[in-house]
C-alpha positions as CSV (number, residue, x, y, z in Angstrom):
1,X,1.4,10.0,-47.4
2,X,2.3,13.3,-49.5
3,X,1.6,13.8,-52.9
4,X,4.2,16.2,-54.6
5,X,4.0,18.5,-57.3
6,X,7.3,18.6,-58.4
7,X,6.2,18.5,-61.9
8,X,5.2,21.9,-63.2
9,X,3.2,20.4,-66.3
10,X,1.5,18.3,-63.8
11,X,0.6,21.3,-61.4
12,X,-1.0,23.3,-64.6
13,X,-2.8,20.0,-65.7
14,X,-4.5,19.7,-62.3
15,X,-5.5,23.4,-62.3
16,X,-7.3,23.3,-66.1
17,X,-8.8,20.1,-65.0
18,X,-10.1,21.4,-61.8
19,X,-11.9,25.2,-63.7
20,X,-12.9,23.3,-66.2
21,X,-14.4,20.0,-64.9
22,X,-14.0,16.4,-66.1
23,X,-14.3,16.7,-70.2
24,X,-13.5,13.8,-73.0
25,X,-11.0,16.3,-74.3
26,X,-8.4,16.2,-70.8
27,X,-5.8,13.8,-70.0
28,X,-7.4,10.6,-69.3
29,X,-6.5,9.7,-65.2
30,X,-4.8,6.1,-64.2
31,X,-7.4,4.3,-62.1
32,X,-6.7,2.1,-59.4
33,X,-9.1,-0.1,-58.0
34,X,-8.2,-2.0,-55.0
35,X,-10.5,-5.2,-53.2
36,X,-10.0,-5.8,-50.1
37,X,-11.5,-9.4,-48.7
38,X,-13.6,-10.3,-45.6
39,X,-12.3,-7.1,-43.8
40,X,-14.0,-6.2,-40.8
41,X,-15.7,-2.7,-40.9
42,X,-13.9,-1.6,-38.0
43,X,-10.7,-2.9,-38.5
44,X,-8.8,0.1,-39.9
45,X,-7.8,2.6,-38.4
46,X,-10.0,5.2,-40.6
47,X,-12.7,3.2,-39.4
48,X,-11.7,4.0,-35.8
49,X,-10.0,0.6,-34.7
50,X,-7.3,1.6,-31.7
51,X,-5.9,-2.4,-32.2
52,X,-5.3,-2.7,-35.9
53,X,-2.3,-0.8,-37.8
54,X,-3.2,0.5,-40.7
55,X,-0.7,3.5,-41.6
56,X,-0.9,4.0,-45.4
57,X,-4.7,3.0,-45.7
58,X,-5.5,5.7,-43.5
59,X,-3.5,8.3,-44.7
60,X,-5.6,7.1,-48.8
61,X,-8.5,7.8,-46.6
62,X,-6.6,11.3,-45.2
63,X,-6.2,12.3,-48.8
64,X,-9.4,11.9,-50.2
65,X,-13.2,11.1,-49.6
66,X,-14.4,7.9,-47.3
67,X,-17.8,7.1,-47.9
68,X,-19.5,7.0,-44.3
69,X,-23.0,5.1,-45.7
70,X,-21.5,2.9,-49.0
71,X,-23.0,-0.6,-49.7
72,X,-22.1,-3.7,-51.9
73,X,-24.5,-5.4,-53.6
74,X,-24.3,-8.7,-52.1
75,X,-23.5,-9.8,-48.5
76,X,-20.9,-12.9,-50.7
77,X,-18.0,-12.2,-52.3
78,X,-18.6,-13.5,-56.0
79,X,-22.3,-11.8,-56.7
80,X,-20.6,-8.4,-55.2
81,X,-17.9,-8.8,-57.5
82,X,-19.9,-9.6,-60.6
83,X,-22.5,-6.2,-59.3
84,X,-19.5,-4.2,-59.3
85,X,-17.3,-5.1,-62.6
86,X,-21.3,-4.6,-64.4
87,X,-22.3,-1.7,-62.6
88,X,-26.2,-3.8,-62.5
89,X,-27.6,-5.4,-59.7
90,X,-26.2,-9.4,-60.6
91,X,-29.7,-10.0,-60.3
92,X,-30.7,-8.6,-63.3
93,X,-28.7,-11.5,-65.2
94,X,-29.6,-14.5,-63.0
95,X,-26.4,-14.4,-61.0
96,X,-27.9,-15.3,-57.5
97,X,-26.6,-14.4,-54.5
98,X,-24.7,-17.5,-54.0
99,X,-20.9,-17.8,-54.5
100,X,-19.2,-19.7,-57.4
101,X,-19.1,-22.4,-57.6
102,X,-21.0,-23.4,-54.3
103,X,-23.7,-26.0,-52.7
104,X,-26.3,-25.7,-55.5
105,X,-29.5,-27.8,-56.1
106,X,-29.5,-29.6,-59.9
107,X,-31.4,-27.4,-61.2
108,X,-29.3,-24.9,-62.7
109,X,-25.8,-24.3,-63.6
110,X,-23.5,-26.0,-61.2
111,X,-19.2,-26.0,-60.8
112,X,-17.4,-24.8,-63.3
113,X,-20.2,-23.6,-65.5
114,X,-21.1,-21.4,-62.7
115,X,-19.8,-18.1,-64.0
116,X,-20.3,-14.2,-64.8
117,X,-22.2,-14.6,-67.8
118,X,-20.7,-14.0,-71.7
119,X,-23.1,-11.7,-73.4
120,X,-22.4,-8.9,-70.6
121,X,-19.7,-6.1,-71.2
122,X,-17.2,-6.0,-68.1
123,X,-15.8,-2.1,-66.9
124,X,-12.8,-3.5,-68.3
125,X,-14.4,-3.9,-71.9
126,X,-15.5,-0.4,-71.4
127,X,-12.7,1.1,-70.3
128,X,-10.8,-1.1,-73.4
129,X,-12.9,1.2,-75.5
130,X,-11.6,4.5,-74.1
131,X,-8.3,3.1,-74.7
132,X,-7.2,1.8,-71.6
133,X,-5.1,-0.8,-70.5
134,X,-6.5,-3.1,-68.5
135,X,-4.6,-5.6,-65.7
136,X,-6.7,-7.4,-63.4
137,X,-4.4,-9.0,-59.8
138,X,-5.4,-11.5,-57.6
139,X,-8.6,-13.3,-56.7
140,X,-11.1,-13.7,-59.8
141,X,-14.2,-15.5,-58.4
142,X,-16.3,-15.1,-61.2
143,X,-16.4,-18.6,-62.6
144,X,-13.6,-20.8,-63.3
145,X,-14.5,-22.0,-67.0
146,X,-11.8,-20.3,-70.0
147,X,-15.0,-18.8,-71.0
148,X,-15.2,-16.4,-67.5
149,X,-11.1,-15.8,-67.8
150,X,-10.2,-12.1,-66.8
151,X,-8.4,-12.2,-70.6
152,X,-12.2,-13.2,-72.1
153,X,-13.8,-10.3,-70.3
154,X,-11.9,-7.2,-71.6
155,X,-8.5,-7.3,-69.3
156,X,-4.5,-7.3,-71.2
157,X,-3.0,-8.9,-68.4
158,X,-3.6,-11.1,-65.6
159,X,-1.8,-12.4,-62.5
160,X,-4.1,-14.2,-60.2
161,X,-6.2,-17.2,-59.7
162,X,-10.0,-17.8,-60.5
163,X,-11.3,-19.6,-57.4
164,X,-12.7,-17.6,-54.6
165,X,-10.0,-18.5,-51.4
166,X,-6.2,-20.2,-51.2
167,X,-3.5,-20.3,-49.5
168,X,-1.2,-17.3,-48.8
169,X,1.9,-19.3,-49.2
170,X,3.4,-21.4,-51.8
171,X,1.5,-24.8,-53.2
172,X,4.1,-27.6,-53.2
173,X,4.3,-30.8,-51.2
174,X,3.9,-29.5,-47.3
175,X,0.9,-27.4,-48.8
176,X,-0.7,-29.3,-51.3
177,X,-3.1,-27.7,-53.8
178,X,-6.8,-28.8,-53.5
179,X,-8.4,-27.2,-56.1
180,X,-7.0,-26.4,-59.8
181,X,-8.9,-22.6,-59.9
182,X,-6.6,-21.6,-57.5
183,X,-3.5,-22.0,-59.2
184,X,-1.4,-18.9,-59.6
185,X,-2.0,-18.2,-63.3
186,X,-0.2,-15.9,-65.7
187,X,-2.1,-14.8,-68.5
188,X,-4.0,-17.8,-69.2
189,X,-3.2,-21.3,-68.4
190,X,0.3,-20.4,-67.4
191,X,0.8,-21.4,-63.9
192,X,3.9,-20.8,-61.2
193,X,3.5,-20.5,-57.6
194,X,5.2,-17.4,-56.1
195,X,8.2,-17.7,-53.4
196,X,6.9,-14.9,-51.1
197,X,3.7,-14.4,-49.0
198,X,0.9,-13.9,-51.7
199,X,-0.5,-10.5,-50.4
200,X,2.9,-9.2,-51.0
201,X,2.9,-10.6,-54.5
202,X,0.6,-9.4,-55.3
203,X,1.2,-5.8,-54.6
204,X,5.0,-6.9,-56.7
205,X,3.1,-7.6,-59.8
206,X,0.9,-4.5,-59.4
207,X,3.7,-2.4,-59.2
208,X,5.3,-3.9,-62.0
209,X,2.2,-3.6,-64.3
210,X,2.0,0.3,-63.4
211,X,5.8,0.1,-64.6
212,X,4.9,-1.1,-67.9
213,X,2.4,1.2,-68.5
214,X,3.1,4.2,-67.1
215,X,3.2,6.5,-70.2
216,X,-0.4,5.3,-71.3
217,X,-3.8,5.7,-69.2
218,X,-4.0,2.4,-67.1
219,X,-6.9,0.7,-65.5
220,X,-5.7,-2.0,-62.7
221,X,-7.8,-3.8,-59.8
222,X,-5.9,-5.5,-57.4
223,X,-7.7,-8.0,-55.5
224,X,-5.9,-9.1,-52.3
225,X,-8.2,-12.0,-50.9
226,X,-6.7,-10.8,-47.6
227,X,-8.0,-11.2,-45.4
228,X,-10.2,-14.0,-45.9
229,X,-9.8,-17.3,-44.5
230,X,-7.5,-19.2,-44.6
231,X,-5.8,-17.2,-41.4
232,X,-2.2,-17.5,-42.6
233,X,0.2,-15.2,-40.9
234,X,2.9,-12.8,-42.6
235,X,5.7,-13.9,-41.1
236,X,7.0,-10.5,-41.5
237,X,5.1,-9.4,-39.0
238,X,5.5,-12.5,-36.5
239,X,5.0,-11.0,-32.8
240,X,3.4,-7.7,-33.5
241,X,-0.3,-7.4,-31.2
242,X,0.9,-9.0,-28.4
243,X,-2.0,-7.6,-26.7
244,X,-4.3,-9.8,-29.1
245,X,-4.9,-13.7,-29.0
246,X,-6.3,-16.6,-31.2
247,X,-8.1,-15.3,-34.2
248,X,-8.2,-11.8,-33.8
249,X,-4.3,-11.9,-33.2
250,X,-3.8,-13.7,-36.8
251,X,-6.2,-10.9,-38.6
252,X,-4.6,-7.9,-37.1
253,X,-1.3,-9.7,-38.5
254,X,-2.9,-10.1,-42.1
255,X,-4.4,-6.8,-42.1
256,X,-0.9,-5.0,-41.3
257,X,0.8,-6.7,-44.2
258,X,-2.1,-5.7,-46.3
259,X,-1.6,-2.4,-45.6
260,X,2.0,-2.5,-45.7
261,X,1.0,-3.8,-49.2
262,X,-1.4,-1.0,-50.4
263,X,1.9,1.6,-49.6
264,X,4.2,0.2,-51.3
265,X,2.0,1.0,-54.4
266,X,1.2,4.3,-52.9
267,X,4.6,5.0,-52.7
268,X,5.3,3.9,-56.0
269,X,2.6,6.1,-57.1
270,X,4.2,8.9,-55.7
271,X,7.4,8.0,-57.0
272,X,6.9,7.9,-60.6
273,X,4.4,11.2,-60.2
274,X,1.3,10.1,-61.1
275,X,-0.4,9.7,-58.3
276,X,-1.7,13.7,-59.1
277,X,-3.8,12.2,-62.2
278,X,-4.5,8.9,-60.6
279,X,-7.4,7.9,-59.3
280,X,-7.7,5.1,-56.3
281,X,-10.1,4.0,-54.7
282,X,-10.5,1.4,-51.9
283,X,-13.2,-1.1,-51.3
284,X,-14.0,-3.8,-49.2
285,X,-15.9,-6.8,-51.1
286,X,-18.6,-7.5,-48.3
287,X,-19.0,-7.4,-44.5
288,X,-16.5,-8.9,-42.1
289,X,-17.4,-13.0,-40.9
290,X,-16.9,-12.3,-37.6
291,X,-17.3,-15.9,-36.9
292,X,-14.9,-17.3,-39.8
293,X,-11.9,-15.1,-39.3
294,X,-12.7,-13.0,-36.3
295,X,-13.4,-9.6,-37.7
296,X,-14.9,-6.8,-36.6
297,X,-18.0,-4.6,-38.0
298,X,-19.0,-2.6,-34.8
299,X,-21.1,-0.6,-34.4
300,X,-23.2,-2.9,-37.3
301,X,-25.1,-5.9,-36.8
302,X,-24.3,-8.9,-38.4
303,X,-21.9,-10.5,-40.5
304,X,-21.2,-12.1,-44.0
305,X,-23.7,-14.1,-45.4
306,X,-26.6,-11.6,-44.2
307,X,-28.9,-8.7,-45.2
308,X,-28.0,-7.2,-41.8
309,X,-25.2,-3.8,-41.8
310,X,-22.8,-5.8,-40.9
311,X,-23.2,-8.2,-44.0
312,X,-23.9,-5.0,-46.5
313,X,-21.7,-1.8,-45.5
314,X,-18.4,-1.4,-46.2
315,X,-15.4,0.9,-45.8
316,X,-14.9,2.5,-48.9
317,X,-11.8,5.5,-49.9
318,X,-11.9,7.6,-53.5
319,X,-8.4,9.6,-53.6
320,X,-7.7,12.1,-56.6
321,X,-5.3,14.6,-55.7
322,X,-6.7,18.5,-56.5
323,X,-9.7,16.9,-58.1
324,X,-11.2,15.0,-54.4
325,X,-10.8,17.9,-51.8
326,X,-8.5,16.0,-49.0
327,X,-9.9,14.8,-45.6
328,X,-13.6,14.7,-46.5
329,X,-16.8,12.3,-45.4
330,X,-19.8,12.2,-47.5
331,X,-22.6,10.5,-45.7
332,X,-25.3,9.8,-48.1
333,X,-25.8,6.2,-48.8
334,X,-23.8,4.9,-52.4
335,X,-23.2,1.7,-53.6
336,X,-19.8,-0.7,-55.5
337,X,-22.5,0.2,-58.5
338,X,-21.6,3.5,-58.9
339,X,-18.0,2.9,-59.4
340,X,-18.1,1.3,-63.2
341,X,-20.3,4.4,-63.9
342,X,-18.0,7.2,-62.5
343,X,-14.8,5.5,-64.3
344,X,-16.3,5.3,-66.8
345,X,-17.1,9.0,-67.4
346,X,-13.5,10.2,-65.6
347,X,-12.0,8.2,-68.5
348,X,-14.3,10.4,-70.9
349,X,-17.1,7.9,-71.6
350,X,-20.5,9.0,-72.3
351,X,-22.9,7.0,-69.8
352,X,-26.0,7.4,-72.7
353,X,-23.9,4.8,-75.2
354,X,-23.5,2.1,-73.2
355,X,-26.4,-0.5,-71.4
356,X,-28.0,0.9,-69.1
357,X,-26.6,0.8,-65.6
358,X,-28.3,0.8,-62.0
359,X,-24.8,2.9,-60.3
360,X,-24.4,6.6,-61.1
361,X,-21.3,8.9,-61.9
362,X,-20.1,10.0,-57.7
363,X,-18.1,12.8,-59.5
364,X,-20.9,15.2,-59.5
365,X,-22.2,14.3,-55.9
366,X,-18.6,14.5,-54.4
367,X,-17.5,17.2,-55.6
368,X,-20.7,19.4,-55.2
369,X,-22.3,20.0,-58.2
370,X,-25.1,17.8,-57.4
371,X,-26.9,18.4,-54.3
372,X,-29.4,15.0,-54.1
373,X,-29.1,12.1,-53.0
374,X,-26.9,9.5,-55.1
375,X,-30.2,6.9,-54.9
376,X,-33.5,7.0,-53.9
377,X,-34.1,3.0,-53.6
378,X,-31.0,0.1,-52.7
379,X,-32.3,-3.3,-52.9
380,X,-30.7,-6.3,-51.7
381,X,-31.9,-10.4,-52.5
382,X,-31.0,-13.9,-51.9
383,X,-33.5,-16.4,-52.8
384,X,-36.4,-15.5,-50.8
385,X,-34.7,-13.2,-48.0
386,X,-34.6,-9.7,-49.5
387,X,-33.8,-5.5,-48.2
388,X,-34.4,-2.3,-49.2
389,X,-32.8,0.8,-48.4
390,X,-34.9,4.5,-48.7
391,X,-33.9,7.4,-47.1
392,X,-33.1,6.3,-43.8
393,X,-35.5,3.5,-43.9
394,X,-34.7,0.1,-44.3
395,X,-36.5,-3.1,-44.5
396,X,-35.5,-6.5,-44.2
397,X,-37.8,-9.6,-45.9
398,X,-37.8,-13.3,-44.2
399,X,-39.2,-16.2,-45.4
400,X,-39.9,-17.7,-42.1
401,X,-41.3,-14.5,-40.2
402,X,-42.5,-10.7,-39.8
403,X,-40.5,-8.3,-41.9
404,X,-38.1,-5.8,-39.9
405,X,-37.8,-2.0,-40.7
406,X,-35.3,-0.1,-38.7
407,X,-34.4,3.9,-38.7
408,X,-30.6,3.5,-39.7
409,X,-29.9,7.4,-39.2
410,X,-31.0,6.5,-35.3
411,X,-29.9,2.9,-34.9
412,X,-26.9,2.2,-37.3
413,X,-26.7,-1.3,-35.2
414,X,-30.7,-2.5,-35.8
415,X,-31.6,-3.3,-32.5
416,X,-34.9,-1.6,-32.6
417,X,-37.7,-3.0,-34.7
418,X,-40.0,-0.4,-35.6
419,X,-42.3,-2.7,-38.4
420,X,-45.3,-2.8,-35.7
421,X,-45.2,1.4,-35.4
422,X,-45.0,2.1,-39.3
423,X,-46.9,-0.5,-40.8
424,X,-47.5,2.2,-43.6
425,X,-44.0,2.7,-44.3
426,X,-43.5,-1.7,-44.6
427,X,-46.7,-1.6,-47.1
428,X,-44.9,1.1,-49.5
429,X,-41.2,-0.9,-49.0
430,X,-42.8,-3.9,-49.5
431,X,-44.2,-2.3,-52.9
432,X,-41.2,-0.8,-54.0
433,X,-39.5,-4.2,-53.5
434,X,-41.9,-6.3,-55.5
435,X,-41.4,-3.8,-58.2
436,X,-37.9,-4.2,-58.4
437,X,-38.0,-8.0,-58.2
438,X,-40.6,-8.1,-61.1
439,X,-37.7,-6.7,-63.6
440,X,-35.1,-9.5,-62.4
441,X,-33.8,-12.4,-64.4
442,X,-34.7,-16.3,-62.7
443,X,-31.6,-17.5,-61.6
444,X,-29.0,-19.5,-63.1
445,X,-28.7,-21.5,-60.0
446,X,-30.5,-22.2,-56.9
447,X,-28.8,-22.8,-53.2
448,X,-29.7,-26.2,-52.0
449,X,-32.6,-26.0,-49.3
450,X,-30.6,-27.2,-46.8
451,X,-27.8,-24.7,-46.6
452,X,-29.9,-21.9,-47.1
453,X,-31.8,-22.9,-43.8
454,X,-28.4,-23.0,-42.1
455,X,-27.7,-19.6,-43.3
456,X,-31.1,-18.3,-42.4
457,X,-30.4,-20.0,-38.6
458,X,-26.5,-17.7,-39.0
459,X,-28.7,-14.3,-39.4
460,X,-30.4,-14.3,-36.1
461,X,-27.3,-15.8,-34.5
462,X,-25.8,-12.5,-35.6
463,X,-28.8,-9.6,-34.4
């Protein structure tokens, strides 16, 4: 991946922008915020997989920063989203840690009515006000009502569909659609079904958004569900991993043409030259299901669905050419939180006018002017099953027995329970975490009993 500096104007905006630091008065960046779905931890090649091709995503993660200790905010894929595009723990505002719409009891919002709720500004109504244009791709998953659409949330454009997981080819009579939210929609309640494999697609209507709006500062998430289920081959890349088999054979398959994906809108990037005063950055939505789709989070324990490293950590890339010194690791733990916050202030925001947020600005922290540690305290919560991260402490709460504290700067993979030697160090977690819970929202919705045991029972499968 190169990034040229063919354009002098370019080459002297970098250099101001670098002695000078990030001020409202510069040349607002482009931001590009890519979502990746269900990926495993390990299964890119920046991430040290030997099996999995990942070409262009590594060479992002060559170019830039990879966070070595970053977190999401929920171990499912809609409360993440909905901590991430608020920059506040979805907890705060009754969003459970239960995807929408899911297996809930009566008594709260159920279906459709499930949803990111109205009254709270989006980073796309934020970055509206700094005059950005906003396009959101691919998988929505923030509730499926008109009232949750991208388009009522402070987005301009919209490809995409608002469930949470579809097909990667075409709807039509030898793959009939099941549910309406996951239509293809463009703009709102236009639908058409695309004639190509949908993670491609996707990256087409990325590229042609950027197109449109390259003269003007852009904002634009693209949100591949690959590679979540269902495990749909590109058939592009038919035959590749011959040394794989079943499951693991399909996702190395998916993952390739994701990646193949994420460089064509490198390369387009480069193309145009803009990539110099763009900046991307690549997450993953929550841990790999190692049972569903066969992915891998080694060296972590656990999977979706669970409190566990392997439910919580993510791979996680911020490129900025000349701004982000190329090739780096920073290893102190950060969360999706911090991402709404550090747009935000790139774009020339001031983070004292707008609600308050739990994330913090990374710019600082990555590029050295601020020596600390990003956060003191990461919490964690679904229903009664709770963590906290401090320092390199971490503490996980059951409801059906002892709580677990593990030294993650010695055991990254949480084999060794160390609750029974520091029963000092639970008390004052234990503390912390009460305090935290005390300033939450009740929930707009409650799991039914009965799945929640099941997904208690999928935790220790997973230790």
């Amino acid at each position: 991946m190169k990034y040229p500096f063919s354009n002098p104007f370019m080459c002297l905006l970098v250099l101001v922008l670098s002695f000078y630091g990030l001020s409202q008065e510069q040349a607002k960046p482009n931001i590009v915020l890519i979502i990746v779905d269900d990926a495993g931890y390990h299964d890119f090649g920046f991430q040290g997989s030997k099996t999995f091709k990942t070409p262009h995503i590594d060479a992002l993660a060559k170019s830039g920063i990879v966070f070595s200790q970053a977190y999401v905010t929920a171990a499912v894929c809609g409360p993440s989203r909905a901590g991430l595009i608020t920059g506040r723990y979805q907890q705060r505002f009754g969003f459970e840690e239960n995807n929408v719409p899911g297996i809930m009891s009566k008594s709260g919002l159920t279906g459709d009515d499930m949803g990111l709720p109205t009254h709270l500004n989006t980073m796309a109504d934020y970055m509206k006000n700094l005059g950005y244009t906003n396009g959101y791709i691919g998988k929505w998953h923030l509730g499926n009502a008109n009232r949750y659409h991208p388009l009522k949330r402070g987005f301009d454009h919209f490809v995409g569909f608002r469930g949470g997981a579809r097909s990667f080819y075409p709807y039509g009579p030898n793959n009939p659609l099941k549910k309406s939210e996951n239509r293809i929609e463009f703009g709102f309640e236009k639908y058409q079904e695309p004639t190509n494999y949908l993670t491609q697609f996707f990256a087409d209507e990325a590229i042609g958004f950027m197109g449109k709006n390259k003269s003007t500062p852009f904002f634009l998430t693209i949100s591949f569900n690959a590679v979540h289920n269902p495990l749909e081959i590109d058939k592009n890349y038919k035959g590749q991993f011959p040394e794989l088999k079943g499951k693991r054979k399909k996702l190395a398959n998916m993952t390739a043409s994701l990646d193949a994906a994420c460089g064509r809108i490198f390369k387009f990037l480069e193309k145009e030259q803009i990539i110099n005063n763009t900046l991307v950055i690549f997450i993953n939505d929550n841990g790999g299901p190692t049972d569903a789709n066969g992915a891998s989070n080694y060296p972590l324990s656990g999977t979706k669905a669970n409190h566990l490293e392997g439910g919580i950590r993510i791979p996680f890339i911020m490129s900025w050419p000349e701004i982000i010194d190329s090739n780096r690791n920073y290893n102190f733990p950060v969360s999706t939180l911090d991402i709404l916050p550090t747009i935000f202030s790139i774009g020339g925001g001031d983070l004292g006018s707008i609600q308050p947020l739990d994330g913090v600005n990374l710019m600082p922290f990555i590029l050295g002017k601020n020596k600390n540690k990003p956060h003191q305290f990461l919490y964690w919560k679904k229903e009664s099953r709770a963590a906290i991260r401090h320092k390199n402490w971490k503490l996980l709460r059951f409801p059906d027995r002892p709580a677990q504290l593990y030294d993650i700067s010695n055991d990254i993979s949480e084999q060794h329970d160390l609750a029974d030697k520091y029963p000092e160090i639970v008390k004052e977690m234990y503390k912390k975490l009460f305090e935290w819970e005390a300033e939450l929202e009740r929930p707009l919705w409650q799991l039914d009993r009965k799945w929640e045991v099941r997904a208690m029972e999928r935790m220790d499968t997973y230790h």
